[in-house]
C-alpha positions in Angstrom: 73.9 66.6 -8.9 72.9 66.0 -5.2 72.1 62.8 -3.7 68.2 64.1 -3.5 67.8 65.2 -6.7 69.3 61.6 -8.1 66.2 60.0 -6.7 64.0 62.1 -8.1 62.5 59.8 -11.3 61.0 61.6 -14.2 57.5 62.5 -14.6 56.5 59.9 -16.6 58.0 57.0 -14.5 56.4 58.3 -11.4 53.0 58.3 -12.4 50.1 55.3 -11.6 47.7 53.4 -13.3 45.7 55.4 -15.7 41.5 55.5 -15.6 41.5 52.9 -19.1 43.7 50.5 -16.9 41.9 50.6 -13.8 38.6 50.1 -15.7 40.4 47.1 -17.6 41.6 45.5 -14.3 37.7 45.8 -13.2 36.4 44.4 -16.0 38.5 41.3 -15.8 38.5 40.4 -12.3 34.4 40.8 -12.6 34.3 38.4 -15.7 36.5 36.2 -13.5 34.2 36.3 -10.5 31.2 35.7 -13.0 32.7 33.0 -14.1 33.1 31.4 -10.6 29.6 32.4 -9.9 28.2 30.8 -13.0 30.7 27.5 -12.3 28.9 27.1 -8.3 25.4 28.1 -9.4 26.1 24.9 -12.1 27.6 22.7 -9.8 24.9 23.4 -7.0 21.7 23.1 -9.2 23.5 19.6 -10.6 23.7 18.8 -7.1 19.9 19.4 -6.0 19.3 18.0 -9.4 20.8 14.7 -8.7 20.4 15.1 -4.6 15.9 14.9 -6.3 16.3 11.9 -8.4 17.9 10.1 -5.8 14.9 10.8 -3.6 12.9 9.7 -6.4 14.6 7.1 -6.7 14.5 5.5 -2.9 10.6 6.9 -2.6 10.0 4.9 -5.4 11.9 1.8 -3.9 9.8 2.2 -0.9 6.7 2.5 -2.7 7.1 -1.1 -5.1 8.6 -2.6 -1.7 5.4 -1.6 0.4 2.9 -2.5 -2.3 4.5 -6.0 -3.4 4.1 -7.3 0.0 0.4 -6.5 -0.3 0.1 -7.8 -3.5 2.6 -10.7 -2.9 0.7 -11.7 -0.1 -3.7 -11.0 -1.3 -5.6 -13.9 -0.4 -2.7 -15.5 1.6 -3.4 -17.1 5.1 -1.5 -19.3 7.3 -3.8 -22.6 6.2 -4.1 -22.5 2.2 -1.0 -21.4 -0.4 -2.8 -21.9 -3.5 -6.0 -19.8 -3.1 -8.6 -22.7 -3.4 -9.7 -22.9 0.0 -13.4 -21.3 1.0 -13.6 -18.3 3.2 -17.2 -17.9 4.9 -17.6 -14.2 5.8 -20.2 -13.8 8.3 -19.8 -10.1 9.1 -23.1 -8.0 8.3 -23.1 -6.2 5.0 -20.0 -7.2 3.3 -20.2 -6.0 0.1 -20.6 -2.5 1.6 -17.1 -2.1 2.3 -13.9 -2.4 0.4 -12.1 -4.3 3.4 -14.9 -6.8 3.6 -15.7 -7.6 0.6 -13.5 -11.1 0.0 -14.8 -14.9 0.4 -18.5 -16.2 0.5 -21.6 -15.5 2.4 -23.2 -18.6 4.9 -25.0 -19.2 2.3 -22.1 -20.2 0.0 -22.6 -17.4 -2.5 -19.6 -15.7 -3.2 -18.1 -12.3 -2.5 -15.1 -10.4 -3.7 -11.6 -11.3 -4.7 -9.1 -10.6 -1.9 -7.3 -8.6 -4.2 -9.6 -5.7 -6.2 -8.2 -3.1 -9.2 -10.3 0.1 -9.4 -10.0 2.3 -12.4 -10.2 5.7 -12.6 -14.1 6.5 -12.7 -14.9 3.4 -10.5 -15.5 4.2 -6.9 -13.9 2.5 -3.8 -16.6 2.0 -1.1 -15.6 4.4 1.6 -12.8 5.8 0.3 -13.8 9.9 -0.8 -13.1 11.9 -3.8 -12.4 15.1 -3.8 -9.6 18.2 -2.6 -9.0 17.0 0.9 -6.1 16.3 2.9 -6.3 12.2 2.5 -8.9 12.1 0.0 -8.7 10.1 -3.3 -7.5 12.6 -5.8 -10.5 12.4 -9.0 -9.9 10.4 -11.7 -6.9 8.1 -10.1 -6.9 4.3 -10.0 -6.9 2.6 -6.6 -6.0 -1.0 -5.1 -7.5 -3.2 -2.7 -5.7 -5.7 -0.9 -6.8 -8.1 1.8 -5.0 -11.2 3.4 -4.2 -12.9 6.7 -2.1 -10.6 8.8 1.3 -12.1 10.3 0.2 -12.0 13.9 -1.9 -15.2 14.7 -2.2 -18.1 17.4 -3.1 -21.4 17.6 -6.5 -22.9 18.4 -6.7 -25.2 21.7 -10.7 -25.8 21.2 -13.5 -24.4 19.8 -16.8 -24.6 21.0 -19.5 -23.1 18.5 -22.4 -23.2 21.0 -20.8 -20.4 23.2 -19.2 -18.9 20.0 -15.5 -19.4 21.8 -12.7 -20.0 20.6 -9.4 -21.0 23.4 -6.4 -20.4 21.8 -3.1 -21.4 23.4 -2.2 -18.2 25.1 -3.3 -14.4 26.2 -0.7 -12.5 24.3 -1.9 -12.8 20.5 -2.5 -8.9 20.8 -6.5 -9.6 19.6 -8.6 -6.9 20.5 -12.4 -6.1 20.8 -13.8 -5.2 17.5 -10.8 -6.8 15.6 -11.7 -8.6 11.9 -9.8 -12.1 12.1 -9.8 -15.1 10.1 -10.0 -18.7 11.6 -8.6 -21.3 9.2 -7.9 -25.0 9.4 -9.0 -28.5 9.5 -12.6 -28.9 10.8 -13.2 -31.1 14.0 -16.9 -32.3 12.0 -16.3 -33.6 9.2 -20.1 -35.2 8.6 -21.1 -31.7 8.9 -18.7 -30.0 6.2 -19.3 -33.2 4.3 -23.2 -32.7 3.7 -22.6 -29.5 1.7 -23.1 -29.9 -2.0 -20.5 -27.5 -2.9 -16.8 -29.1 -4.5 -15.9 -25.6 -3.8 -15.9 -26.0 -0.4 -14.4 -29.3 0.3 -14.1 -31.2 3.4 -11.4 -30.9 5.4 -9.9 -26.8 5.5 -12.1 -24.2 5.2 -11.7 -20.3 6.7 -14.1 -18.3 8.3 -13.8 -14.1 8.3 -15.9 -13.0 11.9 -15.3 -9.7 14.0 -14.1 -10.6 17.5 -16.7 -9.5 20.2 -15.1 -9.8 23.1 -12.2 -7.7 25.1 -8.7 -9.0 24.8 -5.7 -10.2 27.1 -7.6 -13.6 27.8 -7.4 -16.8 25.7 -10.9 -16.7 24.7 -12.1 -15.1 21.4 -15.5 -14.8 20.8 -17.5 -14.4 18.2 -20.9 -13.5 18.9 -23.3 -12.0 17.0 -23.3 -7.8 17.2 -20.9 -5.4 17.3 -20.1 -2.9 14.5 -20.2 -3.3 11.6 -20.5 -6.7 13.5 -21.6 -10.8 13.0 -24.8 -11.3 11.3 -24.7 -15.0 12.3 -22.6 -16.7 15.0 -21.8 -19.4 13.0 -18.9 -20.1 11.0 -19.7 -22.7 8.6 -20.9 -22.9 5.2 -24.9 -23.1 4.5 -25.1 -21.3 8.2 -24.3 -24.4 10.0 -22.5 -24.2 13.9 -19.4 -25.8 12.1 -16.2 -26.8 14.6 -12.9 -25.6 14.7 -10.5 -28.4 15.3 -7.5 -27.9 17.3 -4.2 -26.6 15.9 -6.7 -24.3 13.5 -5.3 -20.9 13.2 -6.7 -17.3 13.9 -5.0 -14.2 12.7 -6.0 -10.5 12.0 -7.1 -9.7 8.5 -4.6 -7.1 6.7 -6.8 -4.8 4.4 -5.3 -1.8 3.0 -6.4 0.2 -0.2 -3.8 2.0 -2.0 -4.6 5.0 -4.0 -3.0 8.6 -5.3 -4.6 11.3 -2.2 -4.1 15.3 -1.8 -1.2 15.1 1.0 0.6 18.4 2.9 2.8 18.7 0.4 0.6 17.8 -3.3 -0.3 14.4 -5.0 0.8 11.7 -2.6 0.4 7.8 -2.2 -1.6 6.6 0.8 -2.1 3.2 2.4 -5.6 3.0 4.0 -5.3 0.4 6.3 -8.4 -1.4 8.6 -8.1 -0.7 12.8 -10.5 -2.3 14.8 -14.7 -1.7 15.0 -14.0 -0.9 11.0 -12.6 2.1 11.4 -10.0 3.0 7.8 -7.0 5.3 8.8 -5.2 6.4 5.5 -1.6 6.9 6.2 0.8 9.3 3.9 3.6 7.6 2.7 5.2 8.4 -0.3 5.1 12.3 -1.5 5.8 13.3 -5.2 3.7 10.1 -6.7 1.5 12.3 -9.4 0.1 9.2 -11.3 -0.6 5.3 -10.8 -1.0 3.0 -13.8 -2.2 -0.3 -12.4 -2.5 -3.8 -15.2 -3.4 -7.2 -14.3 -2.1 -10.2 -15.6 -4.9 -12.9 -16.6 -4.3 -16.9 -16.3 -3.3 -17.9 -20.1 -2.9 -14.1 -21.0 -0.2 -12.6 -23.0 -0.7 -9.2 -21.6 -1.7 -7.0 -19.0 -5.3 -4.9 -19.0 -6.4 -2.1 -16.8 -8.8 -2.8 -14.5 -12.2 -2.1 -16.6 -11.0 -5.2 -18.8 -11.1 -7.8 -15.5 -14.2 -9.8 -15.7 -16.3 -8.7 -11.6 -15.7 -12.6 -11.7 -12.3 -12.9 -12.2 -10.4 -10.8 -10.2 -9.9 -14.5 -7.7 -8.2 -15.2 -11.4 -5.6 -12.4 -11.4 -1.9 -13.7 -11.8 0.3 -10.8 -11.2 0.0 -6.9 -10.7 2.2 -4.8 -13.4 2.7 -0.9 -11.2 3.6 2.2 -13.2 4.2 5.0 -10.8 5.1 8.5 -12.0 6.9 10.9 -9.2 8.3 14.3 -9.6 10.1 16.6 -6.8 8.7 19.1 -5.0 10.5 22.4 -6.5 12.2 23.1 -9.5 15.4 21.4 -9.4 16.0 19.8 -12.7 19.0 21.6 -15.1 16.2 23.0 -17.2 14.3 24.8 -13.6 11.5 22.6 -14.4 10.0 19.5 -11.4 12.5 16.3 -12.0 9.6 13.5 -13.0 10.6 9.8 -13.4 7.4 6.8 -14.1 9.1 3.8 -12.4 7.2 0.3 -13.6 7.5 -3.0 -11.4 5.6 -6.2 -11.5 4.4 -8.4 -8.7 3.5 -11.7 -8.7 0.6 -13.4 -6.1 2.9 -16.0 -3.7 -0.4 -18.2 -3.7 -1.5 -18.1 -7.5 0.8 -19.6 -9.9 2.3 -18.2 -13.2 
């Protein structure tokens, strides 16, 4: 046999893969790059899946950290640490507003509670319902908050007949139209001292007045006018042109209302906070927060109540704030394709009203 014909195989040893082994080979390497497809589709929904709670997670952080400072510090101010110490308001109208609504009138008839619960019927004074961006979203409970801010300065003199206050230097940051509170030791003692009042005492007392004049100097007035303005130019209780002694302290209030408002991207938590001349300008903060359960803790209570079961009189009382907070993501990215939702709770306690 020639060399050629030798290498010739048989018939059978020459031929390829048949059409049932081709179709077999498919089948398996497609079940094989199911698989694979099914193992990263897994592995990347766990990922977004735990990539969402963990943004739950921190927005929620953020959103106890940022309310328990308000809460921490209602009623607080840089004179009095255990919440006993009379505030005269003299701005006009008051009750009107949610951020003005704290301490007692000249006339020594008292106001609101530096730190206020609203349920979910109850209205907050300027704060609207309804389906717009920054509104309050129907049927959501709300908080309001008010204290002495941290920027303040120190009182050289007071002189109640020009309604001026010198205070040691320009800088404070005070500006026209500003709500501050003076607080401290009053130069006339005779003239706290005639009022019949053991609420009001003799020595400290705090004084809530918009400042009328422009700032950068080290004079801080506060006359009478402006918007929503001083209905009296003096800062003492009963009316009286009480004195400021020096080393007294004057600082910007910090109001801010919390509440669940429509935001860009759904249900979000804003902070309303006041600016000058009374203007409220809510700020988005936390997105995702779909519900907030607020309960107040009583003096001698065993539990916390929503806020329909606070006394109007007792909210001054109010220990500690107990906030529930419900968030979900944005898209479907739990396991199941369904939002991710978490309720978070945290408790705060008042720094100047004791457990």
């Amino acid at each position: 046999m020639s060399r050629i014909a030798s290498m010739k195989g048989s018939p059978r040893s020459m031929r390829g893969l048949s059409l049932i082994e081709l179709m077999v080979a498919l089948v398996l390497g497609l079940l094989v790059v199911a698989a694979a497809i099914g193992i990263f589709l897994s592995n990347r929904q766990a990922y977004r899946a735990t990539e969402s709670v963990g943004r739950i997670q921190e927005n929620a952080r953020m959103a106890f950290e940022l309310m328990a400072r308000d809460v921490r510090e209602a009623g607080g101010n840089a004179c009095n640490s255990s919440n006993n110490m009379s505030v005269i308001n003299v701005l006009n109208n008051p009750t009107a507003r949610w951020w003005s609504n704290w301490g007692r009138t000249p006339a020594n008839a008292a106001l609101g509670s530096a730190l206020r619960g609203f349920g979910g019927g109850e209205v907050v004074p300027a704060i609207a319902v309804g389906g717009g961006q920054t509104q309050r979203i129907a049927n959501t409970q709300a908080l309001v908050v008010m204290s002495g801010g941290e920027r303040s300065v120190n009182v050289v003199s007071h002189v109640p007949g020009t309604q001026t206050f010198t205070v040691q230097n320009a800088n404070h940051g005070f500006q026209t139209g500003d709500v501050l509170l003076a607080c401290g030791q009053d130069a006339d003692v005779v003239s706290l001292a005639s009022v019949q009042d053991t609420d009001v005492g003799t020595v400290r007392f705090g004084a809530i007045f918009q400042m009328t004049n422009a700032g950068g100097g080290t004079s801080i007035l506060h006359a009478v006018g402006g918007t929503p303005g001083n209905a009296s130019a003096n800062l003492g209780p009963n009316g009286i042109a009480s004195t400021f002694g020096a080393n007294a302290t004057i600082s910007r209030i910090h109001a801010a209302a919390w509440y669940i408002g429509n935001g860009a991207q759904g249900p979000t938590l804003y902070q309303a906070l006041l600016t000058p001349n009374g203007v409220v300008t809510p700020q988005e903060l936390i997105p995702g927060v779909s519900a907030m359960n607020l309960e107040y803790l009583l003096p001698g209570a065993n539990n916390y109540v929503a806020a329909n079961l606070v006394p109007a009189a007792n909210w001054g009382d109010v220990l500690a704030v107990r906030m529930t907070l419900t968030l979900q993501s944005d898209e479907s990215t739990g396991t199941d394709g369904q939002p991710i939702r978490r309720q978070l709770v945290q408790v705060a306690s008042l720094r100047n009203r004791s457990l």
